[in-house]
Kinemage of the C-alpha trace (Angstrom):
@kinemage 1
@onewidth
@group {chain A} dominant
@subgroup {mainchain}
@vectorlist {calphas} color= white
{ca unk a 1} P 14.307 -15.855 -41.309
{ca unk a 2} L 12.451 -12.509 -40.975
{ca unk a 3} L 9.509 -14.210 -39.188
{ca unk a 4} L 11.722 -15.872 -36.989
{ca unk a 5} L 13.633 -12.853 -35.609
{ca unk a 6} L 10.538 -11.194 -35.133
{ca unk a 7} L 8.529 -13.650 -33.199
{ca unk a 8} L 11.534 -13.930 -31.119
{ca unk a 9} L 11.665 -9.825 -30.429
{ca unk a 10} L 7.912 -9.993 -29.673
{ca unk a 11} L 8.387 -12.532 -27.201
{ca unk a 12} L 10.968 -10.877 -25.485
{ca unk a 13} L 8.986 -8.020 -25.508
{ca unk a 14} L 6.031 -9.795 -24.092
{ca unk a 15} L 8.196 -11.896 -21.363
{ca unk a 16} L 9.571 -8.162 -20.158
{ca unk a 17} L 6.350 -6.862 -20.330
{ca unk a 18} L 4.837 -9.854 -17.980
{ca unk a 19} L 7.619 -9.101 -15.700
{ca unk a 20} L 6.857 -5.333 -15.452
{ca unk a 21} L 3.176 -6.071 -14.662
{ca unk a 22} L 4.116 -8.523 -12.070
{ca unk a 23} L 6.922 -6.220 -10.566
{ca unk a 24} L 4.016 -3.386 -10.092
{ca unk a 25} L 1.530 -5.633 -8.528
{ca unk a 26} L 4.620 -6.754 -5.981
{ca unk a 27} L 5.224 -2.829 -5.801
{ca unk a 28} L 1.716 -2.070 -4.979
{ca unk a 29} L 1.420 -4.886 -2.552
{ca unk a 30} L 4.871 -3.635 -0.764
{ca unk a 31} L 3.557 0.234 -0.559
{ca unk a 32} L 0.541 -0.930 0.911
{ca unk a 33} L 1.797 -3.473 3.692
{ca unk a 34} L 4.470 -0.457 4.534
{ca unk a 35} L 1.895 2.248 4.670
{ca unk a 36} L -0.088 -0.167 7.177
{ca unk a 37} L 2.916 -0.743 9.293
{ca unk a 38} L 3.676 2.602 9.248
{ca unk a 39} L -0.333 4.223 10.290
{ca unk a 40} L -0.571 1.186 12.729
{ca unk a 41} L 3.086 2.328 14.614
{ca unk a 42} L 1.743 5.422 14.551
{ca unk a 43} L -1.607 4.941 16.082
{ca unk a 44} L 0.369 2.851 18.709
{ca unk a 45} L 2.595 5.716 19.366
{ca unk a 46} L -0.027 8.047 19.111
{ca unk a 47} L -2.078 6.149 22.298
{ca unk a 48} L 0.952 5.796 24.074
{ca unk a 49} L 1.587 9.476 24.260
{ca unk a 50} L -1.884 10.191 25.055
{ca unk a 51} L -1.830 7.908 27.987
{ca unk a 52} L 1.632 9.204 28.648
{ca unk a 53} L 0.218 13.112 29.259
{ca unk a 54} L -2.867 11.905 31.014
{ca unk a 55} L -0.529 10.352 33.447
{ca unk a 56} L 1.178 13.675 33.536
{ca unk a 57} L -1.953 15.262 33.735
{ca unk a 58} L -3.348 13.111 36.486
{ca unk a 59} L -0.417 12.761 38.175
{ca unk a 60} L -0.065 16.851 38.371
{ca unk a 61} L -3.698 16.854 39.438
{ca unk a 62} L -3.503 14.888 42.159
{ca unk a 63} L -0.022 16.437 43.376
């Protein structure tokens, strides 16, 4: 029965394994698509204040 027991440990041990791997790659995947999001709102929000002062800017110049 000792072979038994231990194929069944090892294959617990390789299912949990499996499902570490695959939890990282969703991880990575997640860190990435949120990193994206979070340069691309701030490139938007970057623009928008820049044409935000230069319509100050204008604005003050031509006042």
């Amino acid at each position: 029965s000792l072979p038994n027991s231990f194929n069944i440990s090892s294959k617990r041990v390789f299912e949990s394994t499996t499902f570490i791997i695959l939890l990282e790659g969703v991880m990575e995947h997640v860190a990435v698509l949120l990193i994206r999001i979070f340069i691309y709102h701030f490139i938007l929000d970057t623009v928008w204040f820049i044409k935000v002062s230069l319509g100050q800017a204008t604005r003050v110049g031509l006042a």
